[in-house]
C-alpha positions in Angstrom: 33.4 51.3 -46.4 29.8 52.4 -46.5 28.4 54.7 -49.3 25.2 56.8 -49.3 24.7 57.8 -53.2 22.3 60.9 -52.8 20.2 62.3 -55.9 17.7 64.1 -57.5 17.5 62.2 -61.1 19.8 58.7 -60.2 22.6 60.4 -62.7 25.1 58.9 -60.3 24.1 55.0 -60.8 27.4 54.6 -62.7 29.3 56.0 -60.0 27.5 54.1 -57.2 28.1 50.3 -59.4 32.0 51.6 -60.0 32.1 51.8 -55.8 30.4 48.8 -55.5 31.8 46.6 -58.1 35.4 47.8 -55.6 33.6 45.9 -53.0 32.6 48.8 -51.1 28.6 48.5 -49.5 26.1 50.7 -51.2 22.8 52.2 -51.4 21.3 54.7 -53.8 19.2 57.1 -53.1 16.4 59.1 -55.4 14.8 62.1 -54.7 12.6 62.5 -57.7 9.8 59.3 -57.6 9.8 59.7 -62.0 13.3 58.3 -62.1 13.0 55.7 -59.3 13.3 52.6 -61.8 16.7 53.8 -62.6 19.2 51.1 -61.4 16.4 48.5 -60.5 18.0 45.6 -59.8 21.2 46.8 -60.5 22.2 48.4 -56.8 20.5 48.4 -53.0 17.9 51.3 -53.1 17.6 53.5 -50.1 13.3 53.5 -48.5 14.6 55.5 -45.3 16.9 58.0 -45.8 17.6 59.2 -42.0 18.6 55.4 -41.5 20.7 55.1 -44.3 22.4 58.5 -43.0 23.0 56.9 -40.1 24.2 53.4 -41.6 27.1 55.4 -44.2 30.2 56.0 -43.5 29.9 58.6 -46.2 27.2 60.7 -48.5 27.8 61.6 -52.1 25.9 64.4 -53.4 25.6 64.3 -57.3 23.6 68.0 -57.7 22.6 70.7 -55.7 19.3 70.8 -57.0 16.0 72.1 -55.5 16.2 71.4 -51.4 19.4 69.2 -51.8 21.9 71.5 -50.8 20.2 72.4 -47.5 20.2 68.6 -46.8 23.8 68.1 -47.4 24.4 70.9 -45.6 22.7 70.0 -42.6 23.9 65.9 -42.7 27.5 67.8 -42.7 27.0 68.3 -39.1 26.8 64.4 -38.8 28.6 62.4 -41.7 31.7 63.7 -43.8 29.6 64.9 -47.4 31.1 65.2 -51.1 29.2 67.6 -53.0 25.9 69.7 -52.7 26.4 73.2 -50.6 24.7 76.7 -50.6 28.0 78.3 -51.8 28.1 75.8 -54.9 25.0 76.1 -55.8 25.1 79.9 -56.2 28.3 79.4 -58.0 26.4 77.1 -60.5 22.8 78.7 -60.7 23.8 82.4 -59.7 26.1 83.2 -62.9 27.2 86.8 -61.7 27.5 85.2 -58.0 29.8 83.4 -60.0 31.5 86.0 -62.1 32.2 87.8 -59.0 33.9 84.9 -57.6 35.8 84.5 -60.6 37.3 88.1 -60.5 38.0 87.8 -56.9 40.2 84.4 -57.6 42.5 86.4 -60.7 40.5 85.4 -63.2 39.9 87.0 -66.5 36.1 87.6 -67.5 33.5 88.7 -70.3 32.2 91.6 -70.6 28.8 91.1 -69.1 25.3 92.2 -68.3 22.4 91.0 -66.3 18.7 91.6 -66.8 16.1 91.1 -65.0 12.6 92.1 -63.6 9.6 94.0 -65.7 11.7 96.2 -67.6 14.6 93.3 -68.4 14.1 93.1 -72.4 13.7 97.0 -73.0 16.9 97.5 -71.1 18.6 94.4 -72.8 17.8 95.8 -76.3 18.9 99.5 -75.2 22.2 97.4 -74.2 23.0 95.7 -77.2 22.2 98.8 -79.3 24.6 100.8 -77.9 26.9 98.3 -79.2 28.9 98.4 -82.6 26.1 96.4 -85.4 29.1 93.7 -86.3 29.9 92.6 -82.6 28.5 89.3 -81.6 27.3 88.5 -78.0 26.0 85.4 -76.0 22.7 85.3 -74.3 22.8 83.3 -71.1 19.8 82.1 -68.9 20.3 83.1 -65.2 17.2 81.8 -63.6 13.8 79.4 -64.4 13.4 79.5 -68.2 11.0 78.5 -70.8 11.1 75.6 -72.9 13.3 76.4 -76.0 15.5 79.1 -74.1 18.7 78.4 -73.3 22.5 79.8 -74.6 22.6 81.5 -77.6 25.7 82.4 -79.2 25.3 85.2 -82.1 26.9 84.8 -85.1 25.0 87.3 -87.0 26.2 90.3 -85.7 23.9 92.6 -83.1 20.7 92.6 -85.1 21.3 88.4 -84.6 21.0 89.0 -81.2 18.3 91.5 -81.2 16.3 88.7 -83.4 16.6 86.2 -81.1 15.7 88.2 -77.7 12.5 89.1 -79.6 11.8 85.5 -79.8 12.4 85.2 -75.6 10.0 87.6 -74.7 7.6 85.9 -76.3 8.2 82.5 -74.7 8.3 84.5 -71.6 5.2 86.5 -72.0 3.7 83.2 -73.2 5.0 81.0 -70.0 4.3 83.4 -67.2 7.8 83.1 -66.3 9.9 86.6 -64.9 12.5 87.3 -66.9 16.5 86.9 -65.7 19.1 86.4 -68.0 22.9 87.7 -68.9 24.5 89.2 -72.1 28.0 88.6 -72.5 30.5 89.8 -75.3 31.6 86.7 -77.5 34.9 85.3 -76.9 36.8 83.7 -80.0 39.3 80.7 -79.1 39.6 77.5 -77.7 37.4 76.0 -74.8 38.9 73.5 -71.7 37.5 72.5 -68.9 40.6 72.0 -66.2 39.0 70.4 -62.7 40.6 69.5 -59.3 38.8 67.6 -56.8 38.6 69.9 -52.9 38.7 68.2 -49.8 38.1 71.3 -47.6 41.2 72.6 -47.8 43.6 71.9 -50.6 42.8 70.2 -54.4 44.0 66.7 -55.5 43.5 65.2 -59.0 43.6 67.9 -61.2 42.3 66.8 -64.9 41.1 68.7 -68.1 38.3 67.8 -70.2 37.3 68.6 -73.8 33.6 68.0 -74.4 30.9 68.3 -77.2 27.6 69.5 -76.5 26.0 69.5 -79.3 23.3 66.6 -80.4 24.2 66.5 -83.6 27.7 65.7 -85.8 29.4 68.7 -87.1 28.0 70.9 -83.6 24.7 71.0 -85.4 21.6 70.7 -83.0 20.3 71.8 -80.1 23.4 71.4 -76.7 21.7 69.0 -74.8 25.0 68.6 -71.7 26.8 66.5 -73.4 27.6 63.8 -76.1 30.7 63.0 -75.8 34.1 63.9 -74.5 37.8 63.0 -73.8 39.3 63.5 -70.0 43.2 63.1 -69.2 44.9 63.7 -65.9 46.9 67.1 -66.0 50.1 66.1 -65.6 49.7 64.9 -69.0 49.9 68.8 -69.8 47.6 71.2 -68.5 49.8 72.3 -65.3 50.0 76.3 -66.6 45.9 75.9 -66.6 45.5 74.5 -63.3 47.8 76.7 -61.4 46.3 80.2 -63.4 42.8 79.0 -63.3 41.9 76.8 -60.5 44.5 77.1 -57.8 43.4 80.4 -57.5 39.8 79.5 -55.9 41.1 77.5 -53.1 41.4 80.5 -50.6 37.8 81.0 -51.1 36.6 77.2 -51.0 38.4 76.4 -47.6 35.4 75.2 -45.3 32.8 76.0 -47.9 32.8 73.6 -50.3 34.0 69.4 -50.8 34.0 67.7 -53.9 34.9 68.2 -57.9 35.3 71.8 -58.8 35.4 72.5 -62.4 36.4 75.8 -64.3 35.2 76.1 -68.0 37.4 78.7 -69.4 38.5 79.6 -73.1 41.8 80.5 -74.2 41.0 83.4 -76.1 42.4 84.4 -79.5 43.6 87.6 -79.2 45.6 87.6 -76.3 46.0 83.7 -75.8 44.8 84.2 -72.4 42.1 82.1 -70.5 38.8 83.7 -70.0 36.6 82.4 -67.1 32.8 80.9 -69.0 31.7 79.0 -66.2 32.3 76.8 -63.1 30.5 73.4 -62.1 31.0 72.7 -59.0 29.5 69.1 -59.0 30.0 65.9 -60.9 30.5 66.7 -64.5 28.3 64.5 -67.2 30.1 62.8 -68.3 32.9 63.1 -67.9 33.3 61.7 -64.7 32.2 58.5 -66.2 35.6 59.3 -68.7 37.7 60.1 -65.3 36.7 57.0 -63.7 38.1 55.1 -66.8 42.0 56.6 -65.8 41.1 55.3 -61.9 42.5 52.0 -63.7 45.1 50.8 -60.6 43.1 53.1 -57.6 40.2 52.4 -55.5 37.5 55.4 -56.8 35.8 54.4 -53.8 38.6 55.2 -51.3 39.5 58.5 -53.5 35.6 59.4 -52.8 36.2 58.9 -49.1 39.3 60.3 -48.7 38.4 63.4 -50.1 34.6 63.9 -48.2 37.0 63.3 -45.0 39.2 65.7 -45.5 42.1 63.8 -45.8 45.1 64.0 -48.5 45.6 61.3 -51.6 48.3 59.9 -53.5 46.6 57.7 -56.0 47.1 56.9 -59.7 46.0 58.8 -62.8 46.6 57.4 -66.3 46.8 58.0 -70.2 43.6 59.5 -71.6 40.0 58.1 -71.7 37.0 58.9 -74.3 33.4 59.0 -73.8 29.8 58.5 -75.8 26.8 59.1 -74.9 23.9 56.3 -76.1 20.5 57.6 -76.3 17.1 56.7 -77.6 13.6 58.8 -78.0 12.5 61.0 -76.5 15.7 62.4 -75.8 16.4 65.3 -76.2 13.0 66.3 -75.7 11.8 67.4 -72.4 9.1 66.4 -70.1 8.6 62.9 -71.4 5.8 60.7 -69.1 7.0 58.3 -66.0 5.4 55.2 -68.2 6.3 57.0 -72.0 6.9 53.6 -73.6 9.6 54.8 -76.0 12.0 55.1 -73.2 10.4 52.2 -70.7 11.7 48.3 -71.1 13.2 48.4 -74.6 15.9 45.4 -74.5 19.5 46.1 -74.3 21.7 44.0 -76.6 25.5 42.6 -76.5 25.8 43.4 -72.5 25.7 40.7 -69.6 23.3 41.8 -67.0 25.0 40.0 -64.1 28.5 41.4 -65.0 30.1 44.7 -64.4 32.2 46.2 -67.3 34.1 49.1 -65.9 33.8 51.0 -69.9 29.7 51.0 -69.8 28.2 53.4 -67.3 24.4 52.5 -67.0 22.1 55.4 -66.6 18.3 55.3 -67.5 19.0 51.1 -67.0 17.6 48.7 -65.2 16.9 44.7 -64.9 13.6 43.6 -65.9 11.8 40.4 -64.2 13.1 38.1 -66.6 16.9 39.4 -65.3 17.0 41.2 -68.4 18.9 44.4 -69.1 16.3 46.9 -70.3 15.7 51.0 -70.2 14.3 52.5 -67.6 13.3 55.5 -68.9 12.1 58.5 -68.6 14.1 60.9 -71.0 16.1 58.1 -72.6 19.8 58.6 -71.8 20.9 55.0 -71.9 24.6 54.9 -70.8 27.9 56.2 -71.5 30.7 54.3 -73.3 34.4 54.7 -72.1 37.2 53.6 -73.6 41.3 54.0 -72.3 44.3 54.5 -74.4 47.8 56.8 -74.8 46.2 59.8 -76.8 43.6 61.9 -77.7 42.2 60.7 -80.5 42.8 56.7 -79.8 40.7 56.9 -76.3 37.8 58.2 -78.4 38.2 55.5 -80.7 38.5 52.9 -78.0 35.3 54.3 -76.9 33.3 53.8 -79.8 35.0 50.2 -80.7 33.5 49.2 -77.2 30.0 51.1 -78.0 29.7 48.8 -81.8 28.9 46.1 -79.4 26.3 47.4 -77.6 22.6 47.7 -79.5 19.8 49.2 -78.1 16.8 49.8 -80.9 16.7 53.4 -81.9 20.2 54.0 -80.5 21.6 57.2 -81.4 25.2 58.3 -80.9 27.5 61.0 -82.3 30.4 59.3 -84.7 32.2 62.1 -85.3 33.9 62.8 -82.0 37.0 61.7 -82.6 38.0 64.2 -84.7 35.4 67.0 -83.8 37.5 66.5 -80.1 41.2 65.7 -81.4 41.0 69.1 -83.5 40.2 71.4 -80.5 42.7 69.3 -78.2 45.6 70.3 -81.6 44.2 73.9 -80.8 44.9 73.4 -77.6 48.2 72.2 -78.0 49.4 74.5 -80.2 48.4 78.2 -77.5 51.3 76.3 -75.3 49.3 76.3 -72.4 49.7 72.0 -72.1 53.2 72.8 -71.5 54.8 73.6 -68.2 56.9 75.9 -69.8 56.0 79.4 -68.9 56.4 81.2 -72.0 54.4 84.7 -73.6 52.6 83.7 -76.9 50.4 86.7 -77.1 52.0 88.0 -80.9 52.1 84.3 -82.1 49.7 84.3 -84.9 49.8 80.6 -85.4 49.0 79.7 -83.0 45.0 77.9 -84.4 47.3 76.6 -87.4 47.7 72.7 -87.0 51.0 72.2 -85.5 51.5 68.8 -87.3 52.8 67.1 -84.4 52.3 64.3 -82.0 49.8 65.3 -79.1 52.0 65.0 -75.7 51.5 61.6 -74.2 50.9 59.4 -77.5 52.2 56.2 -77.5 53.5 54.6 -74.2 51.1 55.3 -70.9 53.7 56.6 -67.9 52.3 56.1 -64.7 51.8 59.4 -63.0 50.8 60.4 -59.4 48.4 62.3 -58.6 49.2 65.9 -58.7 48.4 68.3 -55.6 
């Protein structure tokens, strides 16, 4: 078969050397010229897109950025697509959009307001001080924002967030920029990602990911997407989750949308009920690097085309997989040069250039003209390091037994994961909602206690189909 990879920023290099490495033919294709180096001499690079169109069999869609989702909407009229559509992009960038849509499909959500326009910060501060002074409440950008504005979770009480939206007007004022953001109430519990993959009409490979965001060990730092997480197919547990939170949406996806659909929710304290955060209706970094890890007897490729064709799929998920992220400077900083030498050529150690290895996912990589693995810059996100195994916490070790071989100068990674990860996933385990037995556990006041038991699936790795 014949694969179009289509992207703003190349993120999907790992996914487009997974289809080829299957055999599959491939080109990539990069909308944004600053990360055209990405994948040099790695993988066929598309220099006419309307004949590449015409050459795949199908197009993958990585984002839904900037005029992206148009395109795939219009090439839908020609070639079976994956990804990229108005209605996910609203879902994605358009958070009360997606609120709405999350009531409509039965699920529970924050309380939450939006602010936006001339008079958004007076009426945000009038908002929050009609609130009691202990309650604590997330800020949420809903629109183009300044450097150093992003989520804020309070943990300081109202005047914490009052603080805070002082300092975003001023990066506002100071940037020009129109003000549009949300204020949610805070929500205490447990957070799990449970995604099934849409072919137009019905989902297929329904997984769960736990994932830490934060750049630093211990959740310290700024989030910067991702540095690490551990996926696991959800017949491993995690039925409950998929048929409360994402079956729900498939009424409203049919003929709108193709592709990996992801709900962020968190089980929440009180009531040990899930409440709706988010939904990423796109490939998820990275864990889709971790999911292609349980792909270990099925064709990803094949999987990719089934579901852009609409068609059904029986394949093969296994055990549990772990992920890393490597990075170097600049990251995390922003707006780093084409040509910033930190993040341009530096060698890559302990990795054969002309071999795939199906547990390192190459991202700002590339070969150099001595047929050298080197970075390719710019924001220095190197690759991401998988690893397979029977549990939790062993996958995540796997991961970073793999990653000790790899050495990159200035490589940075998070080596605390394994436990920062396997405590949530106990959390987790112990609301009940990993089993399939439907049970109320509202007054169980336990239930954040470590259980002190084996995590469902340890040890031996049952092969499982995939669930639908």
């Amino acid at each position: 078969m014949k694969f179009l990879f289509r992207s703003s920023d190349a993120l999907c290099l790992p996914q487009a050397l997974r289809v080829k490495w299957e055999g599959h033919s491939v080109k990539l294709s990069i909308d944004r010229p600053e990360f055209n180096r990405m994948g040099d001499g790695l993988i066929d690079k598309s220099v006419n897109l309307e004949k590449d169109v015409n050459w795949a069999d199908v197009i993958i869609y990585d984002v839904q950025d900037g005029p992206l989702y148009a395109e795939a909407d219009k090439i839908r009229s020609q070639k079976p697509v994956l990804g990229a559509t108005k209605l996910a992009r609203m879902l994605e960038h358009d958070r009360k959009f997606g609120l709405d849509f999350a009531r409509r499909s039965g699920l529970r959500v924050p309380e939450m307001r939006e602010f936006s326009g001339a008079l958004a910060f007076a009426r945000a501060r009038e908002f929050l001080r009609s609130k009691g002074p202990k309650e604590d409440w997330v800020l949420k950008v809903n629109g183009k924002a300044p450097n150093g504005v992003g989520t804020y979770v309070s943990q300081d009480g109202r005047n914490g967030a009052l603080r805070v939206l002082e300092h975003w007007e001023t990066l506002y004022k100071l940037d020009k920029i129109a003000p549009d953001f949300l204020i949610s109430a805070k929500v205490e519990g447990v957070e799990i990602s449970t995604e099934g993959w849409f072919n137009g009409r019905e989902f297929y490979c329904f997984n769960h990911t736990i994932e830490r965001t934060k750049f630093f060990p211990r959740d310290l730092g700024e989030k910067v997407g991702c540095t690490g997480n551990v996926v696991w197919a959800s017949s491993l547990g995690g039925e409950r989750l998929v048929r409360s939170c994402l079956q729900p949406a498939a009424e409203q996806l049919v003929g709108k949308f193709v592709g990996p659909f992801d709900v962020n929710c968190i089980i929440e304290r009180e009531t040990n009920e899930p409440t709706f955060l988010e939904y990423s209706p796109r490939f998820g970094y990275d864990a889709i690097f971790a999911l292609m890890e349980l792909f270990s007897n099925t064709d990803f490729g094949e999987f990719l085309y089934k579901i852009a064709k609409g068609e059904s799929w029986e394949g093969l998920l296994e055990g549990y997989a772990g992920d890393v992220r490597i990075t170097i400077p600049p990251f995390p900083a922003k707006g780093a040069k084409d040509d910033d030498p930190e993040s341009v050529g530096v060698p890559i150690f302990g990795l054969d250039a002309g071999k795939y290895n199906r547990h390192c996912h190459f991202i700002e990589v590339m070969i150099n003209e001595k047929d050298e693995l080197v970075t390719s810059g710019p924001h220095g996100v190197v690759l991401s390091v998988t690893g397979y195994a029977g549990d939790v916490r062993s996958a995540q070790e796997e991961a970073y037994r793999i990653a000790k071989a790899i050495r990159v100068p200035n490589m940075r990674y998070r080596d605390d994961l394994t436990e920062a990860i396997g405590e949530v996933y106990d959390d987790l385990e112990a609301t009940g909602w990993l089993s399939d037995v439907a049970q109320e556990m509202r007054s169980v006041p336990k239930m954040f206690q470590r259980m002190g038991r084996p995590s469902a699936g340890r040890g031996s790795l049952p092969r499982l189909r995939g669930s639908r």
